[in-house]
C-alpha positions as CSV (number, residue, x, y, z in Angstrom):
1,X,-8.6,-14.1,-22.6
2,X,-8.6,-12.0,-19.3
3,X,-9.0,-8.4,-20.2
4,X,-9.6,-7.0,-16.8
5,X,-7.9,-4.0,-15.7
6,X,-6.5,-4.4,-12.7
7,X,-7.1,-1.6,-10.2
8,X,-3.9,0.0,-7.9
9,X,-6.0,1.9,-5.6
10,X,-4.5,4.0,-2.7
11,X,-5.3,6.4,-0.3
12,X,-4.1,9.7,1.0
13,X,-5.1,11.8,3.7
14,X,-4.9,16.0,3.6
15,X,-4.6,17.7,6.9
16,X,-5.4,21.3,7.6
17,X,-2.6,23.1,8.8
18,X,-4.2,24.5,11.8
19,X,-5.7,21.3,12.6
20,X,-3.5,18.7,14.5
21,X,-2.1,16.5,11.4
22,X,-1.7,13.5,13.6
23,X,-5.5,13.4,13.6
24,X,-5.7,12.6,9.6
25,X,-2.8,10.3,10.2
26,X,-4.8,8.6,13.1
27,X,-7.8,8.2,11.1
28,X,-6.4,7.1,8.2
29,X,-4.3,4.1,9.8
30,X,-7.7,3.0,11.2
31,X,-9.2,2.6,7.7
32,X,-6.4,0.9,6.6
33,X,-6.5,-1.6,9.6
34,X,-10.3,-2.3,8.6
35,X,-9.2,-2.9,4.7
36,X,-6.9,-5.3,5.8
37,X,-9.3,-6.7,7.9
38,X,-12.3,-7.0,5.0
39,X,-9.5,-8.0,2.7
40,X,-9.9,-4.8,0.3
41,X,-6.2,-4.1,-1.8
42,X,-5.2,-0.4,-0.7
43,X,-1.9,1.4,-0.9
44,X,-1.0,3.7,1.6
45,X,0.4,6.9,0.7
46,X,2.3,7.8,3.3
47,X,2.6,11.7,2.5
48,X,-0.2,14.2,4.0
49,X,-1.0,16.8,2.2
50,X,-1.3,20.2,4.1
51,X,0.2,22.1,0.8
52,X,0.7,22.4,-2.9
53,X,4.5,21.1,-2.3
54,X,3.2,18.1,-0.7
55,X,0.8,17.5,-3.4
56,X,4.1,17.0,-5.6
57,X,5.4,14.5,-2.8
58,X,2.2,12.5,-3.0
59,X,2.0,12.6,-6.6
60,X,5.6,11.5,-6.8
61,X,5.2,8.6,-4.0
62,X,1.8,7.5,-6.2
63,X,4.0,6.9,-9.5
64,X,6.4,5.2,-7.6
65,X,3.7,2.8,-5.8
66,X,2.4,2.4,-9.2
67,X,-1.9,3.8,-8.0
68,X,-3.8,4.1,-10.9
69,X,-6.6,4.9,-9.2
70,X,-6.9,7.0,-5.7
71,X,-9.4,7.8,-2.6
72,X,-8.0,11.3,-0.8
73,X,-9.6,11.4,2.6
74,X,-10.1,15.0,4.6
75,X,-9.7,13.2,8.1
76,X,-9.9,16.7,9.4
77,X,-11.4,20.1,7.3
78,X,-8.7,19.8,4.9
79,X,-6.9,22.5,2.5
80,X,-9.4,22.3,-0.7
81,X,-6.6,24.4,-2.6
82,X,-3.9,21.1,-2.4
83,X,-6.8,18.7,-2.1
84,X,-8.4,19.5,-5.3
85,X,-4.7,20.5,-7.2
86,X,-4.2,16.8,-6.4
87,X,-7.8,15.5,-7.9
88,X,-6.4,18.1,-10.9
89,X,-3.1,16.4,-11.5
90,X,-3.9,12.4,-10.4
91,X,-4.4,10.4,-13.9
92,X,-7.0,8.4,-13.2
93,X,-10.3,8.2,-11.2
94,X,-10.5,9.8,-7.7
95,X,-12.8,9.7,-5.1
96,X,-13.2,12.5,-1.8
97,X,-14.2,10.7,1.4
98,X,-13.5,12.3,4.5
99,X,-13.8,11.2,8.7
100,X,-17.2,11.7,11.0
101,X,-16.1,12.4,14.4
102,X,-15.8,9.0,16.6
103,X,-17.3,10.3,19.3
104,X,-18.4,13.7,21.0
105,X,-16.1,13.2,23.8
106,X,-12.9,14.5,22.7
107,X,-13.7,17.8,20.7
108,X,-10.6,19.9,21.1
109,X,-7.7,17.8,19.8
110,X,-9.5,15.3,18.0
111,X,-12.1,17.2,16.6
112,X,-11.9,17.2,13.0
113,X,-14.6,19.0,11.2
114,X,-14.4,16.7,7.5
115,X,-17.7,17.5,6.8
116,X,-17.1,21.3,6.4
117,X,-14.3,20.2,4.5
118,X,-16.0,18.2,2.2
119,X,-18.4,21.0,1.5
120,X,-15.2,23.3,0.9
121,X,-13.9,20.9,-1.4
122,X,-16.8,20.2,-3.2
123,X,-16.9,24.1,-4.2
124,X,-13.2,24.0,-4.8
125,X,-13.8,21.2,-7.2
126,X,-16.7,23.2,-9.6
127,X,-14.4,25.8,-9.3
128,X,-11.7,23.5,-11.1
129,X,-14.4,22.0,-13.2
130,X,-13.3,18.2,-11.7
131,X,-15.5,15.3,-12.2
132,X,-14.4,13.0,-8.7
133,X,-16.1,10.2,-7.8
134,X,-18.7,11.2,-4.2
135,X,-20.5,9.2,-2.5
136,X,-24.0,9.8,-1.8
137,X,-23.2,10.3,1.6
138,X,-19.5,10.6,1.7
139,X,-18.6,11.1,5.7
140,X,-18.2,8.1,7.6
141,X,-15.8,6.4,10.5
142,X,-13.3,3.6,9.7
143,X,-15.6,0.9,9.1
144,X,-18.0,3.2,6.5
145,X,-15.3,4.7,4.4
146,X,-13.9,1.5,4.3
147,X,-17.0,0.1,2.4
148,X,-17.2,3.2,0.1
149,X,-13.7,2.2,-1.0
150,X,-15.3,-1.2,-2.0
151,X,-17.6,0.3,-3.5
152,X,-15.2,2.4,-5.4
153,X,-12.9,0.0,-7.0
154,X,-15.6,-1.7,-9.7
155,X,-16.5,2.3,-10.7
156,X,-12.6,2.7,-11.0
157,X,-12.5,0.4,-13.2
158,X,-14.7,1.3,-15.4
159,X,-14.2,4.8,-15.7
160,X,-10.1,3.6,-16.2
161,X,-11.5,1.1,-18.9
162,X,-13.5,4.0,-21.2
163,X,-10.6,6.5,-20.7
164,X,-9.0,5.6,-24.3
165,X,-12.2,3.8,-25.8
166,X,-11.8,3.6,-29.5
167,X,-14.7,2.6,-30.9
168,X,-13.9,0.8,-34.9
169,X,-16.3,-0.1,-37.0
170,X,-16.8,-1.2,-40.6
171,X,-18.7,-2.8,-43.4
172,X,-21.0,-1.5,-46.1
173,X,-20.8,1.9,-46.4
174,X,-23.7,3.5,-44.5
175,X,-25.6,6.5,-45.2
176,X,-23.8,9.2,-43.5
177,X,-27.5,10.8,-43.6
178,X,-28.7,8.3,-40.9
179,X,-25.6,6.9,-39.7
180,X,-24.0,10.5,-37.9
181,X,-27.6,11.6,-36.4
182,X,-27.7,7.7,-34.7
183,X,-24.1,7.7,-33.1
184,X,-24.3,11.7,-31.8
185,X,-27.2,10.5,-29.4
186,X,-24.6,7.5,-28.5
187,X,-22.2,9.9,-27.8
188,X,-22.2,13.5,-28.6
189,X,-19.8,14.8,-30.5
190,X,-18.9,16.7,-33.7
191,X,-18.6,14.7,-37.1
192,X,-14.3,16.1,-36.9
193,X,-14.2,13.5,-34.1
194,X,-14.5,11.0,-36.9
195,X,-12.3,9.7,-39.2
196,X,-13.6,7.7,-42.0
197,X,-11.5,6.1,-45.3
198,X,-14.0,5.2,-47.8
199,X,-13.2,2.9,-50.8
200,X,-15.5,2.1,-53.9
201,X,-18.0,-0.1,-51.9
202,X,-16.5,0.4,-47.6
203,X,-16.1,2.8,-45.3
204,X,-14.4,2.4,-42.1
205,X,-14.3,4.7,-39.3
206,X,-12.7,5.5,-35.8
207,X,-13.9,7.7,-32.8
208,X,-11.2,9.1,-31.2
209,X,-13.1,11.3,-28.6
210,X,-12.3,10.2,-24.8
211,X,-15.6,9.9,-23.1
212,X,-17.4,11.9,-20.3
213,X,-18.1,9.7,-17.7
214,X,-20.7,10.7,-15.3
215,X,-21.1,8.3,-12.6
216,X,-23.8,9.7,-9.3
């Protein structure tokens, strides 16, 4: 039996609206050239998001292009306002990469300043209480975002996986003295979060509580 989730991941660039957009647009082609080239499945978006009405077009485009999972990439500063709206309202794991500058010889049109971005971001993101998947060092060119992205699918998949964990079990009927205390320091969680039917010599339970996933 094959049980593996299969992971649609895609990728969509934000753009600052006083930063040149074709910059994000540049950058992001050239991560999807070196995908192709290290043979790593990713769907292009082809909306970039400078505003909260093109966060609804990208959210739109990703149920039509069926993503389950997403990488947004600041491939200049970015708006954190639509940037995190669209980690807020994506169903499924996200991760917040964004573009080094290539080189320091053009830094008037292509400069991009990502990295302030990302730190803009990152505070926009406590703000919302969001729980996106950053890499340890998440600025890179082409070639390194293209290998956190590789990185990234395997942690999609498992956070996807636990999203609607159920967890059953049955068989003698425990002590409940015992029993709660050992599976709160599984997972915390108040005994309403379980549901138990109890006959004369059974009990069988159900967690229902989705998971907190905290992956660094």
């Amino acid at each position: 039996m094959n049980n593996i989730l299969k992971i649609n991941l895609g990728i969509v660039a934000v753009s600052r609206d006083c930063f040149p957009v074709e910059l994000s647009k540049k950058r992001k082609a050239k991560i999807l050239k070196e995908c192709q080239t290290k043979k790593i499945p990713l769907t292009d978006i082809e909306i970039i998001v400078e505003n909260e009405k093109d966060t609804l077009k990208a959210l739109e485009e990703i149920r039509k292009k069926n993503v389950n999972a997403l990488v947004i990439y600041l491939g200049n500063f970015g708006p954190e306002g639509p940037t995190t709206l669209l980690a807020q309202k994506f169903d499924g794991p996200v991760m917040l990469v964004a573009a080094a500058e290539e080189s320091g010889k053009d830094l008037i049109q292509g400069r991009g300043d990502a990295f302030c971005g990302m730190l803009n971001a990152s505070y926009n993101i406590g703000l919302r209480g969001l729980n996106p998947h950053i890499p340890e060092y998440p600025v890179g060119v082409a070639g390194a975002v293209a290998d956190m992205i590789a990185e990234f699918i395997p942690v999609a998949r498992v956070i996807s996986g636990l999203k609607k964990l159920k967890i059953f079990a049955f068989g003698p009927r425990p002590r409940l003295r015992t029993f709660m205390p050992a599976m709160r320091r599984l997972n915390p969680c108040s005994t309403s979060e379980w549901k138990s039917w109890k006959t004369a010599n059974w009990t069988f339970m159900i967690f229902t509580s989705k998971p907190k996933i905290h992956l660094r």
